[in-house]
C-alpha positions in Angstrom: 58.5 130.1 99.8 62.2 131.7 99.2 64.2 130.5 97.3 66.2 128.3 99.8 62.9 126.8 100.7 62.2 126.1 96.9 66.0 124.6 96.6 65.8 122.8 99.6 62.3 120.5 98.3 63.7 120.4 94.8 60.5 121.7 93.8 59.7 121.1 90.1 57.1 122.6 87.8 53.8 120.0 88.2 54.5 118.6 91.1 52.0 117.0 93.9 52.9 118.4 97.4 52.1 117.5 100.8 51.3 120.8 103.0 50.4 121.3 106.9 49.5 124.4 108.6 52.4 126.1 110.2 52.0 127.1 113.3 48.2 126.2 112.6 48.1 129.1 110.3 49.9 129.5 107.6 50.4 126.8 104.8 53.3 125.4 104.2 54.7 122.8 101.6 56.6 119.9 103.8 57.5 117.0 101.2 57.1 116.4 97.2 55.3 113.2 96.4 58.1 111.9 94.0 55.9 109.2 92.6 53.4 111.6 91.0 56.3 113.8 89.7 55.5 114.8 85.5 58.5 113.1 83.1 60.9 115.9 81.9 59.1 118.5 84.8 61.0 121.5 84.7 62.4 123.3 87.9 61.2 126.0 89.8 63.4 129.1 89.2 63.3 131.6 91.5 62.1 135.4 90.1 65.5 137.2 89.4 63.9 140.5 88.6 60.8 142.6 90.3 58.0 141.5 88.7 56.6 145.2 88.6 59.4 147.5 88.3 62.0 145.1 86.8 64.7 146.2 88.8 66.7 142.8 89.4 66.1 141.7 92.8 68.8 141.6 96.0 69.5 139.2 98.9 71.5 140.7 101.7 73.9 137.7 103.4 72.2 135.9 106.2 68.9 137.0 104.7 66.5 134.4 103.6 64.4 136.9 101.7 65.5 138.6 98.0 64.2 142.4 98.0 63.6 145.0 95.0 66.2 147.8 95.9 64.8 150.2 93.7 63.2 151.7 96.9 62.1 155.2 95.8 60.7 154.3 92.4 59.2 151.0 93.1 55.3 151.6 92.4 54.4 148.4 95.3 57.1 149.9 97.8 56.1 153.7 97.3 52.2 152.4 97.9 53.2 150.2 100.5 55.1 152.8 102.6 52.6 155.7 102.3 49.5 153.0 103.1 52.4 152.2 106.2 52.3 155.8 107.2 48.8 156.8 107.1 47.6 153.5 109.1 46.0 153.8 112.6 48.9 152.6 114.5 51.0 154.7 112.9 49.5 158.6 111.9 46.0 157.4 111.8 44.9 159.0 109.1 41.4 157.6 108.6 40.2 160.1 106.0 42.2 158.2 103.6 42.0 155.1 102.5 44.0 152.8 100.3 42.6 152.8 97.4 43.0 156.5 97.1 46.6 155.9 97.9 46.7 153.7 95.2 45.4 156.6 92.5 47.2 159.3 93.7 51.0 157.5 93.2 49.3 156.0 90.1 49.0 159.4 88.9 52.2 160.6 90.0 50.9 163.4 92.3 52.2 161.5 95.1 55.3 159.8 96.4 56.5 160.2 99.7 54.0 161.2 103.1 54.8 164.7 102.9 53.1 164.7 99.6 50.1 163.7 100.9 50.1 167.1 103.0 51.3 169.3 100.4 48.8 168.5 98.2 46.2 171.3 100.1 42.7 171.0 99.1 42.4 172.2 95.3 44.8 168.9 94.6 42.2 166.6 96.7 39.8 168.0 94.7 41.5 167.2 91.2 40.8 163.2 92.3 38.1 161.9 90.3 35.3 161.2 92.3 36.4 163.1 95.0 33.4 164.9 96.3 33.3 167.8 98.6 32.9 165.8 102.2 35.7 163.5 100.6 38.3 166.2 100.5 37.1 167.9 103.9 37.5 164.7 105.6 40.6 164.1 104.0 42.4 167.5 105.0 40.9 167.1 108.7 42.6 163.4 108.7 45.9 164.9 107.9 45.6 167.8 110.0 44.6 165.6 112.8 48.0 163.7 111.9 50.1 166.9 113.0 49.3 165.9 116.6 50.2 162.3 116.3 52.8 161.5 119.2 56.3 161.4 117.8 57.1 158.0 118.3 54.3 157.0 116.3 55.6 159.6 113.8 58.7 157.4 114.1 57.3 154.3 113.3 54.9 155.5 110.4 58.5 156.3 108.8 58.7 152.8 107.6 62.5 152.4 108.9 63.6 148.7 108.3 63.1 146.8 111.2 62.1 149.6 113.5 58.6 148.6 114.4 56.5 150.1 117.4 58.9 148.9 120.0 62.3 150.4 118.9 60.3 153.5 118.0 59.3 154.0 121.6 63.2 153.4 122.6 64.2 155.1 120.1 62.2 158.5 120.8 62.5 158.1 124.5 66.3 158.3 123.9 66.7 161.0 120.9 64.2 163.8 121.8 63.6 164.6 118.3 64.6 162.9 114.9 67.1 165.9 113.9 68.6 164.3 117.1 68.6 160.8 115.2 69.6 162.2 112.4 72.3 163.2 114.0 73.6 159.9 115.8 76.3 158.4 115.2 76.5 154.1 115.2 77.5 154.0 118.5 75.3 156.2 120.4 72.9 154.4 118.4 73.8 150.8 120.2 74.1 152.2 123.0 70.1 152.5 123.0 68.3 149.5 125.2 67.4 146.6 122.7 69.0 148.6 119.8 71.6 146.1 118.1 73.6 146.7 115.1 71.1 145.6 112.4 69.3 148.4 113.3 71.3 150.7 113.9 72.7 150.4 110.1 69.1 150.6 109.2 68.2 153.9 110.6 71.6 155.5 109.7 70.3 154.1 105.9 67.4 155.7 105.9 68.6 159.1 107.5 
């Protein structure tokens, strides 16, 4: 739940809670049983702070959701966005998987994609338990990668709300991404199905 969710059922520490399947799914809490409710229960607060880096957490207006805005040092968000990149749907690399992803920012040797590819073959090898097939498989995955088509390349990027989509639009309209690099706000809405949420996104990340 976020924290309008947790405000709007008054939850409290203890309590009994009804919950249904939304969208015959995913659970949801609809209704606190009152009755059942522990004398003196204390509130739920909602997490100010990232629970791993600490940084204290943000909510952008009209956003339900509070985010950790310490992007580039964020050990979750820097795993998250290089497991992102190397998926299938994005630059398929399948020589990789995430639990090496996982050791390598532990270790500091990585922290963005292009780390992954300057790391050549006597840094896969460093990796404990990292045999010889291991690295050979993992430098064909990334070389593989190099070939990847560039909307896809797009979309491993991890851009705020640019998913598969807007990465087709996008690259079907900008021919390269020193071209969307390059655009400005309005030749950025001017893209089919590009509004201005996105637009400030990619202009962010750029």
């Amino acid at each position: 739940h976020n924290a309008d969710q947790i405000a709007k059922l008054d939850l409290h520490l203890g309590d009994w809670v009804w919950v249904e399947k939304g969208g015959e799914i995913i659970p949801k809490i609809t209704a606190v049983d009152l009755g059942r409710r522990p004398i003196g229960a204390p509130t739920v607060v909602f997490a100010a702070d990232c629970p791993d880096c600490g940084t204290p957490l943000e909510r952008q207006n009209g956003e339900a959701q509070h985010f950790c805005p310490n992007a580039e040092h964020c050990p979750p968000q820097i795993k998250g966005r290089i497991e992102h990149f190397i998926h299938r749907r994005a630059m398929d690399v399948d020589g990789i998987g995430i639990e090496t992803v996982d050791r390598l920012v532990d270790l500091g040797w990585v922290r963005t994609p292009a780390d992954l590819y300057d790391l050549g073959a006597a840094g896969w090898a460093r990796l404990d338990k990292f045999k010889e097939k291991s690295v050979a498989n993992a430098l064909a995955s990334l070389e593989a990668s190099r070939s990847i088509p560039y909307e896809r390349v797009l979309f491993a990027l991890g851009i705020r709300f640019v998913g598969e989509t807007v990465a087709k639009k996008l690259a079907k309209h900008f021919k390269s991404l020193e071209a969307i690099q390059r655009a400005t706000f309005d030749e950025l809405i001017n893209v089919d199905e590009i509004g201005e949420k996105i637009a400030i996104a990619v202009q962010q990340y750029f």
